[in-house]
N, C-alpha and C positions, 0 to 999 in steps of 0.2 A: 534261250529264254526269250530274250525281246530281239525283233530281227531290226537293224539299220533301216530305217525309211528314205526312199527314195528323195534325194534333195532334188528341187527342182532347178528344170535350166536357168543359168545367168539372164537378167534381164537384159535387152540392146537400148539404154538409154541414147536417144538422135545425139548428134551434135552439135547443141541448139543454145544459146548464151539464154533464152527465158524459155519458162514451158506456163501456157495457161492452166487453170484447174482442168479442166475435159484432157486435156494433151497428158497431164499429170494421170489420171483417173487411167483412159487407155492404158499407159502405159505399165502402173503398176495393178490395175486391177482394183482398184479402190474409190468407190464412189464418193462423189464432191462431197456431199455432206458430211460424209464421215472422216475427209481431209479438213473440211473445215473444223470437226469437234478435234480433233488430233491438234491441232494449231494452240487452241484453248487446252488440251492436255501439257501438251510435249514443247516449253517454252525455247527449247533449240530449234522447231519447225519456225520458221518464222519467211514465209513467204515476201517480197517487197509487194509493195500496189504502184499500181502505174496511176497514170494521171486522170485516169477513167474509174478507180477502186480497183481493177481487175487484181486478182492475186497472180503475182508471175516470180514463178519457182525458179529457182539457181537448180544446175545438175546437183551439186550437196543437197538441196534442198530435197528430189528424188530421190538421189541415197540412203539421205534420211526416212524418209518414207518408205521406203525398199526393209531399211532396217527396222522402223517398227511394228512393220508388216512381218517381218521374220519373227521378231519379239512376240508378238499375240497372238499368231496365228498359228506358227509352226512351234515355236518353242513353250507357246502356252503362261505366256506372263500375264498376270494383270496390267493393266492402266497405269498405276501406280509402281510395282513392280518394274514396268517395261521402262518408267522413266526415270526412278532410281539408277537404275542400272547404266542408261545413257548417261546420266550424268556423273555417274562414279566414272563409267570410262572415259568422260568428258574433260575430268579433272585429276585422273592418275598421273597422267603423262606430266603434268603440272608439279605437282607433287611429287612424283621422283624426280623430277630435274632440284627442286628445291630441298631434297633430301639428299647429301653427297656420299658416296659410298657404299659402307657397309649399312649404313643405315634404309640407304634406297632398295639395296637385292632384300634386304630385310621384308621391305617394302612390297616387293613384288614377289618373294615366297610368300607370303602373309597374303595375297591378293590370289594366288595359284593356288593355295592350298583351300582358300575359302570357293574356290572356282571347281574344286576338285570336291566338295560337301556338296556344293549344288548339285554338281553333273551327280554324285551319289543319289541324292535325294529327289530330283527327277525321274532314276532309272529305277528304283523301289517305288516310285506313286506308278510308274508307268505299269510295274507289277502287280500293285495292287488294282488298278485300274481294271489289266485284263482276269484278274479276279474276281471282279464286281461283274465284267460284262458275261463271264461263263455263268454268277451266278443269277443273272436276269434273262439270261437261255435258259437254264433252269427252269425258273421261273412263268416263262413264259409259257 
């Protein structure tokens, strides 16, 4: 049906204690402006400012960027979506430590199984998707 898409190579983030926006942007392929709306979306971006305003990203802080680059662009999340998502996983791990036991695997079947409805319902739009695009060959 749907073939595996090529994931792309691993990024080489330097090994730099600060990265400016440009260095940031290079790196992941994402222009300034649109790191700056991300900041105002995604309130775990959170760049520090040096003594200048400049924005000077932490490696996390690239990762994070790496990842919500993943989230929108490759995985096809909204905005909204993509930062749901970061913050459920932001604060699982919190929550199962604060759930002891059976209540925790509980926890994290309930978390796998709704992980497993997604990946479902992605790979049925993806289906329909290539449906819609033979029918606008069609069409064409």
């Amino acid at each position: 049906m749907a073939t595996a898409a090529a994931r792309p190579a691993p990024v080489e983030i330097p090994n730099k204690l600060y990265f400016r926006i440009g260095d940031v942007g290079r790196i992941t392929g994402i222009k300034a402006y649109v790191l700056r709306y991300w900041e105002t979306e995604f309130p775990m971006l959170k760049p520090k400012k040096s003594g200048t305003n400049q924005r000077l990203y932490r490696r996390k802080d690239v990762e994070m960027v790496l990842e919500i680059k993943r989230l929108l662009y490759e995985q096809r999340f909204t905005i909204e979506g993509a930062r749901t998502y970061l913050e459920n996983r932001r604060h699982a791990p919190k929550a199962a430590a604060k759930a002891p036991g059976e209540a925790g695997a509980r926890q994290g079947m309930l978390f796998a199984a709704e992980a497993a409805v997604v990946e479902r319902a992605r790979q049925g739009l993806g289906g329909v998707r290539a449906e819609l695009k033979s029918i606008l060959e069609l069409l064409s």
